[in-house]
C-alpha positions in Angstrom: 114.0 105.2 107.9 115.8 103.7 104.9 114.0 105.8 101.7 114.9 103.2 99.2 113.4 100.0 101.1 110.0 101.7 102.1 109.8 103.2 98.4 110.6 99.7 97.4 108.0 98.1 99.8 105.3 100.9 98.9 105.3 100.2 95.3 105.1 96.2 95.5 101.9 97.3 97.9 100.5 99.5 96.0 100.7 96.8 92.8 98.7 94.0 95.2 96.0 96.6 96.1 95.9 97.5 92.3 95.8 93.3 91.6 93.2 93.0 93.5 90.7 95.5 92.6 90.9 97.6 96.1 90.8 101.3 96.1 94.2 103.2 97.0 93.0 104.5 100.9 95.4 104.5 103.8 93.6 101.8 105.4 94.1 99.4 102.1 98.0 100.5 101.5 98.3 99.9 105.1 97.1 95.9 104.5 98.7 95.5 101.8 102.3 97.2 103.5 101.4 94.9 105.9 101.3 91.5 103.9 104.2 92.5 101.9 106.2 93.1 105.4 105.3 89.8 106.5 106.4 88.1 103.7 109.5 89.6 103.5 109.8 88.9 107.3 109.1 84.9 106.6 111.5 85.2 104.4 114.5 86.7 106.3 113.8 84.7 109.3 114.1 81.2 107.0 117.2 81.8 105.3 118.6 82.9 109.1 117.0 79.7 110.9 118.7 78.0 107.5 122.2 79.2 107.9 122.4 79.5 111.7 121.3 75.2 111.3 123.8 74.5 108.4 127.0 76.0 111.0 125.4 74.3 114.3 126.2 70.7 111.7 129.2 71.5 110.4 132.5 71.4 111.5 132.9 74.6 113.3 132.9 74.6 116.8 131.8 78.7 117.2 129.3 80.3 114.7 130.4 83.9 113.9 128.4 86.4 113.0 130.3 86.7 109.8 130.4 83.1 108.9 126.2 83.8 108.9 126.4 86.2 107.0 128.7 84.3 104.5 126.5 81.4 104.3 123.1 84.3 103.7 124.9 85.4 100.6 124.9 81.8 99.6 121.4 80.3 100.6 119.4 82.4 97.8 121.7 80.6 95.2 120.5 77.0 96.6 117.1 78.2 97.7 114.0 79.5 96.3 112.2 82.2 99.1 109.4 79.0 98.7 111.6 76.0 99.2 113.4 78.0 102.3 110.3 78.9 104.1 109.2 75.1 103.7 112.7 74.1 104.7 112.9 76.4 108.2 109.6 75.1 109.1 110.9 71.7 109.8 114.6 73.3 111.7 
């Protein structure tokens, strides 16, 4: 388990249960662990179906996993999280 990312996840739950007026219980940090997971999850998976469909139309012939990766570190710069989920709905 990676400390920093479930600290990280934890607190942005805990400040959505605290936005909307729900008591901290397991069952309620466990919903709101829950949305935040997803949204991250809808995120990731965008900006992936966005840069594996940018290298399938351009000129290279064989997608490498490090040419993804290059073109990740770049999609955040062109897209909001908002404009990229929209975006990978239609790849």
């Amino acid at each position: 388990m990676n400390k920093t990312e479930c600290k990280k996840i934890l607190k942005k739950a805990y400040k959505q249960a605290i936005a909307h007026n729900k008591n901290i219980t397991p069952s309620s940090i466990e919903d709101e662990m829950k949305n935040v997971l997803k949204e991250h999850g809808l995120e990731y998976i965008a900006y992936s179906k966005i840069a594996i469909n940018n290298m399938q139309n351009s000129a290279n012939d064989i997608i490498t996993l490090k040419d993804l990766l290059e073109e990740i570190d770049i999609l955040p710069r062109i897209y909001t999280k908002r404009l990229a989920i929209e975006k990978s709905k239609n790849i």
